[in-house]
Every structure is written in C-alpha cells, then in structure tokens.
N, C-alpha and C positions, 0 to 999 in steps of 0.2 A: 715622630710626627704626632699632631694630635689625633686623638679619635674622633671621626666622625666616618658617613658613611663611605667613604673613600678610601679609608683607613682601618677599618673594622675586619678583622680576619676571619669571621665570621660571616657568610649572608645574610644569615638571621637579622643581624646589626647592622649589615651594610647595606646589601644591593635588595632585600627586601624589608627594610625598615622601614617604609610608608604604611606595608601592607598589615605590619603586625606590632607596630608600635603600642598599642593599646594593651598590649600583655605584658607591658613593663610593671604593669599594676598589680601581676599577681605573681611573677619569676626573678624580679632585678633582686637585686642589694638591696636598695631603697625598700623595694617589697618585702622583700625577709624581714628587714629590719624592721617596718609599720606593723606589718601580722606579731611580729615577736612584740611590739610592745600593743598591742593591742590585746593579745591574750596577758601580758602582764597586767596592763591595768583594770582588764575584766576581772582577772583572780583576786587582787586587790580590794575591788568593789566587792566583790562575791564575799571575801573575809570581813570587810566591813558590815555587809549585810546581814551575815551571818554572827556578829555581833563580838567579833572575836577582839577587834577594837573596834572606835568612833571615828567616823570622819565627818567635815563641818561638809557645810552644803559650799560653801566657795568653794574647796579643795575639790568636793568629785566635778563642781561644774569643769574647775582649770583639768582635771583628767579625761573630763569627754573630750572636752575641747583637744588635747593634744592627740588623742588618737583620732580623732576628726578630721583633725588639719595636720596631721604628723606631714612634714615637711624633707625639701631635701637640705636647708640647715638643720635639722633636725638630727637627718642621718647624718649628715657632716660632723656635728656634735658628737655623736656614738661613734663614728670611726677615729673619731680622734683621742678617745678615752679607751680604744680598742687598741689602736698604736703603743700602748702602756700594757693593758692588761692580757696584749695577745691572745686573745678570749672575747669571741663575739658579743655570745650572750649574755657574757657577766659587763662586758659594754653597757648591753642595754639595763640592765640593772642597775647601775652605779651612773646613768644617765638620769632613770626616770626619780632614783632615791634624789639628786641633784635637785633637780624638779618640785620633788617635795617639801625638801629643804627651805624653799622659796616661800611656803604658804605657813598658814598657821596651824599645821599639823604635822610638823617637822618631826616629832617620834614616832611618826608611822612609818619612816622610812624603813624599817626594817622590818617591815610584814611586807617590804615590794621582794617577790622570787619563796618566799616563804615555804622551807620544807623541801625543794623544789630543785631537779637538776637540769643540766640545760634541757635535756632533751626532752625533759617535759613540757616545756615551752617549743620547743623544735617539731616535735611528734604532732603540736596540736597547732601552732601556726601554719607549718604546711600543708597538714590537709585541710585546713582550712582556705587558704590559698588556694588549691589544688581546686577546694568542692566550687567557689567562686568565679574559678576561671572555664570549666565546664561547664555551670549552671549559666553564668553569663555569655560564656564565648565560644564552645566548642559546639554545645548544644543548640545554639541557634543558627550556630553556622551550618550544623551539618541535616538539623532538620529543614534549613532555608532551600539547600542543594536537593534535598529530597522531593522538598515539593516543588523545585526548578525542572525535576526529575518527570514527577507526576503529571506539570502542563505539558510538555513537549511528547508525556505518553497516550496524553489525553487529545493531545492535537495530532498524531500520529496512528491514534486506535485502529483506523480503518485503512491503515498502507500494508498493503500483503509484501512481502518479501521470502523471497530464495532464504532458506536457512543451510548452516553451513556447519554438518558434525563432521570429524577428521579433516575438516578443510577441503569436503566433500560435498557438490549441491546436494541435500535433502528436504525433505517434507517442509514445505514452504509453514511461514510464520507471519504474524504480523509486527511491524516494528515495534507498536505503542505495546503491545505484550511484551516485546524483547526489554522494556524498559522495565516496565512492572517488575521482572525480575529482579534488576537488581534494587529498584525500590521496596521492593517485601524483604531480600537479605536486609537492608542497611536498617527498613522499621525492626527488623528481629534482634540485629545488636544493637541499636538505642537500648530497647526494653530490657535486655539483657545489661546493659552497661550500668541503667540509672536503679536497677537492682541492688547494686552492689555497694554497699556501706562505707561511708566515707568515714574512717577509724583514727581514734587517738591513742596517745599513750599519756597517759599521766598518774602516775602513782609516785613518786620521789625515786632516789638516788638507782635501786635497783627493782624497781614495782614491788616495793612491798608499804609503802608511808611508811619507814621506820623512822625520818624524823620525825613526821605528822604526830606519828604514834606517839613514841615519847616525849613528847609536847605535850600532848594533849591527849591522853589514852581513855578519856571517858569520848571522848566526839567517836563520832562513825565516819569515817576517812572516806570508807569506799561512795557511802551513799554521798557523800558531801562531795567527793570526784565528779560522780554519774551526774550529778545534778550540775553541775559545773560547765563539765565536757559537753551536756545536751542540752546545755540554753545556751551555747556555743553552733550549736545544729550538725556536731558529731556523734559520735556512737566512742566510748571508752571500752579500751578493752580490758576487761576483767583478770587478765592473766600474762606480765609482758616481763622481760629482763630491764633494763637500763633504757630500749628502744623498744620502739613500737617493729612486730614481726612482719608487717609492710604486705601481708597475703592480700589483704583486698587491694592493696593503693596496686600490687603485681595484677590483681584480677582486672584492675580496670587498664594497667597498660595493654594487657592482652587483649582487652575489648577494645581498645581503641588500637591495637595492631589488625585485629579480624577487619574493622570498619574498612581500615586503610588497606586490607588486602582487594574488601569489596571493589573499592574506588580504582584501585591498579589495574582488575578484571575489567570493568568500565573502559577506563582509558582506553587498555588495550584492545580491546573491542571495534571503542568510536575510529580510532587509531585506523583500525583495520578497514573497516568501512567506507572511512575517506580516502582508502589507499584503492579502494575498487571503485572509488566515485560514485556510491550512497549519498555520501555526503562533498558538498565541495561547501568552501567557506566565503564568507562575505567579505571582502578587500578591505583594507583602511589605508584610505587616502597616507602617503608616505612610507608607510612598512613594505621592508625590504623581505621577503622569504628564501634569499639564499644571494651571497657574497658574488659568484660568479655565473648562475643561472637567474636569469631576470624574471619566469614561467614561473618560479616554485612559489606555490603559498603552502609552507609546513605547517604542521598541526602541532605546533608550537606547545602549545596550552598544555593540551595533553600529556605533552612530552615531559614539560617541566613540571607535570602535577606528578605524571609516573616517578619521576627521580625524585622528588620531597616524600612521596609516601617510602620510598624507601629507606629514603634514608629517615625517616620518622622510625619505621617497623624495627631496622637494625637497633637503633637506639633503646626504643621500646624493649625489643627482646631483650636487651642487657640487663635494663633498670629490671623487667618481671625475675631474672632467674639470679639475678645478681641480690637485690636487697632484704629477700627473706634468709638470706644466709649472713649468719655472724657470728664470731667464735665465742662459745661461753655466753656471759652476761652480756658485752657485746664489744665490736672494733669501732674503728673509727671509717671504714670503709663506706659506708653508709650515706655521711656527712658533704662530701665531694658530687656520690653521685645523684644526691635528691637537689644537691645547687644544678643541674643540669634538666630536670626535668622540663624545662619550660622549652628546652629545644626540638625535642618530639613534638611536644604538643605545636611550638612555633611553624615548623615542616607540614604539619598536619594542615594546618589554616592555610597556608598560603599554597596547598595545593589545592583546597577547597576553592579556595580563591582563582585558582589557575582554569580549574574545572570549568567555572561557574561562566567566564572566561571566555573560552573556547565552545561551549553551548552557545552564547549568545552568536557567535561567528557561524555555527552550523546553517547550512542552506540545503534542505534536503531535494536529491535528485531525484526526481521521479523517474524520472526517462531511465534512468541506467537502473534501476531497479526492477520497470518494468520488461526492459529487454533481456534482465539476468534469468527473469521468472519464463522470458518466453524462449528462449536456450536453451531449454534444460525441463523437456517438457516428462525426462524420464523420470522425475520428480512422482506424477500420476501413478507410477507402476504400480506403487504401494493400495492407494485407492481403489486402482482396477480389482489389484488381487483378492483384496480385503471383501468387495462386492462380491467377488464368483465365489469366493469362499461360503458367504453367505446362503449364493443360491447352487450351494453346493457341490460348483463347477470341478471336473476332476483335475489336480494338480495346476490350483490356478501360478500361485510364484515359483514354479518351474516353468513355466510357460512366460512369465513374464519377464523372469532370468536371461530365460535363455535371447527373450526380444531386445533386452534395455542394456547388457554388461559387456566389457569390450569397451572398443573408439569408437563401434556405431554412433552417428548425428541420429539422437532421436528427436523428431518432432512431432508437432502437431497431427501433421499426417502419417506419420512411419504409426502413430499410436492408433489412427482412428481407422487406418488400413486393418492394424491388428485385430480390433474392435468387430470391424467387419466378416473378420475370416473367422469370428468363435461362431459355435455351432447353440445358440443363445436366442430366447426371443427379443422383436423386435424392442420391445419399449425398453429391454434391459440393454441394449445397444446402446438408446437415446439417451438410459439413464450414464450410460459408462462415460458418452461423447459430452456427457454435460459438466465433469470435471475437467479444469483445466489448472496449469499452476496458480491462477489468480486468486480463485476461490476451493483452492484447498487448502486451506487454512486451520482449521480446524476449532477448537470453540476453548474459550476460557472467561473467568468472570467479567 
C-alpha cells in the first residue's frame, strides 16, 4: 500500500498527522537533508568570505537561493545520488558540487565539505534543527498551555476545596492555587531547559582539523570553527572525537522528560477530580463517550495526553542515556537514534495538544465541591488545635484526636458541640465557631 495516513505504522504519521505536520520541517528526511545543506553552503560562504577562494556575486546569490527554497525535487536529487554512493552526506555533497558546476565558478567545487567529515555537518545540522524546533515549536506550545494554566487559576483563585493527602480529606485548599503549582514547576523547567546550550561538533575527521591543518597550518582552525559554528547560533565544542558527546542535547531530553513528568502529574490529578465530579465536562454535539454505555463522557484528553507523555519520556530516557555513550573515537549507534528524535518531541506536542483539549471541555462543579468541603468538617480539627495551642489550652490535639479519628460522622455540629464543652472564654468560642471548611484555606501569594 501506499503511505498515507491510513497506512502509516506510526501515529505520529498517521492518526495524528494533522496535529503535528508542521514538524516535518525540522525531523523528516527532507529536513536532514535542507539543514545538511544549509550548513554546507554556509561553510562554503564562510570559506569564501574568509578569502580562502572567490566567489562571483551570481554564484552566492544561486546558493541563497537553494537553501532558501531547497525543495523536495531537490531531496529527490540527493536521494538519488545517495542510491550510488550509499552515503547520505557525501549525497549532499556531490549534489551541491553538481550545482556549482552549473555557474561560473565551477572550481569551487571542491572547497564544498572542505576538511570535513560527515559528522561535522551532522553534529551541527541537527542541533541546529533540534534548536529551531524548540524555539519555534515546543516553546510556544508549552509556554501557550502555561498560561492556559494560569487563566483557569486566575479564574478559579477564590474556589475553596477539600484537599486530599493519602487520599485522605485534609486541610482544605483553593483550586486556582492547586494550579499555580503545577504552573511554578513547568516555569521552573522552561528556565532550566532554555539554560542549556544547544552544542555542535565541528572539528574534521576526528576533532582535531588534521586536514584543516595541513592544508593550511598558518590559519587558526579553531577560532575560524568558533566563529563559524556561532554565527550558526550554536555553541562548538572545544574538545570532541569523530562525534559531538551529545551531554547537553541528553540535558535537554531530560528537561523535556521532567516537563512531561509535570503534565502526567496534571492529568492525573484533572483525571481524578472528574472522577469525583469537581469537574464534569461540556458535551459535543455527536461524541460518543463509551461503545456500550450511552451516560459516559471519558476524560478522553487526558487520557491520551497521559499515554503520549509517556511514551515521549521512555523514548526520551533512551536517547539521554543512550547517545553520550560511544566506543572510542566513535560507533555508528548514534546515527539511527538522533533520525528519531523528532518522535519524543512529536508525542510531546500532541499531548500538549490533548491537554489544551480537555481544559477547554472543563466545566467546574461547584456544588460537589461545596458539599465535599461540608462532609468533612473534621478538616477544622487541625485549626481548632493550632488556636488552643496558642492560648495555651492543655493537650489540645489529643483532645481533638481523640473527637475526629474513627467512622465517627463529624460535623458541623459534632464540632461546635465540642467547642462548647472546653473550659475557654467566651469570645475564644466565637473565635473557634468562625472556622469552617470554606474558609480554611489558608493564604499564598
């Protein structure tokens, strides 16, 4: 069969390919192949600029112009010269010499790859790709959700609710703060993520320029790199084998596996909360929520954002502990799993997307939150105690132990009866009767 999304063994490619088609531009084939020659014919330029040959002003224009508009005849062309040279990168090489052969500066062809092993071209298209597709795609998606985050805590600030440690009522909370939290994790690893140095490797054969060098051993290799790699808007790393040692590109899978741990904790949360009818969800006209019960509306979204983040995080965790490992100078092990990387990050989007999703569905219950807060009035005991402690009452949380633990039904009045039976002045009574679950809450920014 052909490929298409019916046919695609992958979701990624298939059954979510509306949602994340626009990352073709930084993970396909097609992508490799434009970033490879896009750092080709920057190095190119960068040699000619640096005076090591001439190029006419036709020639660099036809060179913008092809990494401008690099096409998918384009990559058609390199796959087809790749079918011969079984050799990706040296494809693109004996593509773009092709190209130049064209113009009237046809002996420049052999300063295109100059000095240069694939992977030096590899090391630095990718994360170049890599820094493009976070700066443009991951980053705005996932700061969009934060502050999708931030209206619904802002519109939620003043809803008290029942909080639940061991899956225990305690110390009541309010929801728009239960949000804030996990909005301060996820601003924490942004800050942390966009820290972390998007790294190249470009030195020749085994990072040391030995051909550069003896080429050319009066030039400075290294600075003429550095300068290179960072009007690229990389960072070169100063010390590498055959391959780039992949520790930052690992640091940021790991920050983008923390994010996606945040968003799991999320889910599973909202998840929870609709399951106690916190939240119920808004209907769409024709969605079905269960094959043989007509009642269910599943919390869908959630569901399928929890199973992409994980399976993002598994993958994640491989590429982090997998690519700084390589025998010697280096293997080819490397090569396979950095063509994959766009599949974490794809899992990642389109559970951001699932999220974003299933907020909009959110319809918050008030009623069942206020009747969770008024059930569960033993919540106060904590309150009570904390006051007599204050005024210095003897053994107040034994006494309140011993009133609230057990199946005793405490309420309202099992509490205010208690209230009444301490041996306490009056106004400190008024003060105890004036807590209730609603407004114990307690205070944050």
């Amino acid at each position: 069969m052909d490929l298409n999304s019916l046919t695609a063994i992958s979701p990624v490619d298939g059954r979510y390919r509306k949602q994340i088609q626009q990352l073709d531009e930084y993970f396909s084939e097609f992508a490799l192949m434009k970033y490879r020659v896009v750092v080709e014919i920057d190095y190119l330029l960068f040699l000619s600029q640096k005076k090591f040959f001439t190029l006419t002003t036709n020639t660099i224009k036809t060179l913008k112009a092809l990494k401008e508009d690099f096409s998918l005849e384009d990559a058609a062309a390199i796959k087809k010269i790749e079918s011969t040279t079984n050799h990706d990168v040296k494809a693109v090489e004996y593509f773009l010499k092709q190209k130049i052969e064209s113009t009237e500066d046809a002996e420049a062809k052999e300063w295109v790859h100059f000095g240069l092993t694939s992977q030096d071209i590899n090391n630095t298209a990718i994360p170049l790709s890599w820094k493009h597709a976070l700066e443009y795609e991951y980053l705005p998606s996932i700061l969009n959700l934060n502050k999708q985050f931030s209206v619904l805590a802002t519109k939620w600030q003043d809803v008290p609710m029942l909080a639940h440690t061991h899956g225990q009522a305690a110390s009541p909370t309010k929801l728009g703060k239960e949000l804030m939290v996990f909005i301060e994790r996820i601003q924490n690893q942004v800050e942390l993520l966009i820290q972390i140095p998007f790294s190249a490797k470009f030195g020749g054969a085994t990072g040391n320029f030995n051909a550069h060098q003896v080429a050319f051993p009066n030039k400075n290799w290294i600075n003429l790199a550095n300068e290179f790699v960072e009007e690229l808007g990389l960072q070169r790393l100063q010390f590498t084998t055959q391959i780039e040692h992949y520790d930052n590109l690992a640091a940021q899978f790991d920050a983008l596996k923390r994010i996606n741990t945040i968003l799991i904790d999320f889910c599973r949360d909202i998840w929870t909360y609709i399951s106690m009818d916190y939240f119920q969800q808004a209907l769409k006209k024709g969605e079905v929520g269960s094959s043989a019960m007509p009642h269910k509306v599943n919390p869908i979204d959630f569901e399928n954002a929890e199973g992409n983040l994980g399976i993002a995080n598994a993958v994640f965790e491989h590429f982090s502990s997998k690519l700084p490992v390589s025998r010697l100078q280096r293997d080819l092990t490397d090569s396979t799993v950095l063509r994959n990387i766009g599949v974490p990050f794809a899992h990642s989007i389109i559970a951001i997307r699932s999220i974003e999703k299933g907020l909009g569905k959110l319809v918050l219950n008030e009623t069942a939150i206020h009747k969770d807060l008024e059930e569960n009035w033993a919540v106060v005991a904590e309150a009570i105690q904390t006051i007599l402690r204050r005024e210095k009452y003897p053994n107040p949380y034994e006494a309140l132990k011993e009133l609230t633990r057990g199946n005793k039904k405490i309420t309202k009045e099992s509490i205010h009866k208690f209230i009444d039976s301490l041996n306490v002045k009056a106004s400190l009574k008024k003060e105890l009767k004036a807590v209730s679950p609603q407004n114990y809450t307690g205070k944050h920014p």
